[in-house]
C-alpha angles and dihedrals in degrees: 000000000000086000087062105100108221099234128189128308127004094348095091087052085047099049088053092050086056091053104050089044091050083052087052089048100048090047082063105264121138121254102263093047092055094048084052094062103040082058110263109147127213124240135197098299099344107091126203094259091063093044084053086052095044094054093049088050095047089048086056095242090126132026123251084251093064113115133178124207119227121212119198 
């Protein structure tokens, strides 16, 4: 994520919440968990998992036809 320029407004803020919640994921945490504790907040029926996802998607690490499957 070092290769990511900064850019101008929030994205700075964004691009570390993705790296602290990489570093969760690969300790072993779920998805949502991780994107609890880099900072992504839950919503109504959106849950912070799915923000994570959304603000990768919307950084262009991964493609719109990315999906993830949830187990229960």
């Amino acid at each position: 994520m070092d290769n990511l320029p900064a850019g101008r407004g929030k994205r700075g803020a964004v691009i570390d919440k993705l790296r602290a919640a990489a570093v969760a994921l690969l300790s072993g945490l779920r998805l949502d968990e991780a994107a609890t504790l880099a900072g992504f907040k839950a919503s109504g029926r959106t849950n912070a998992g799915a923000r994570l996802l959304h603000a990768c998607k919307r950084l262009g690490l991964i493609g719109d036809g990315f999906a993830v499957r949830r187990c229960a």
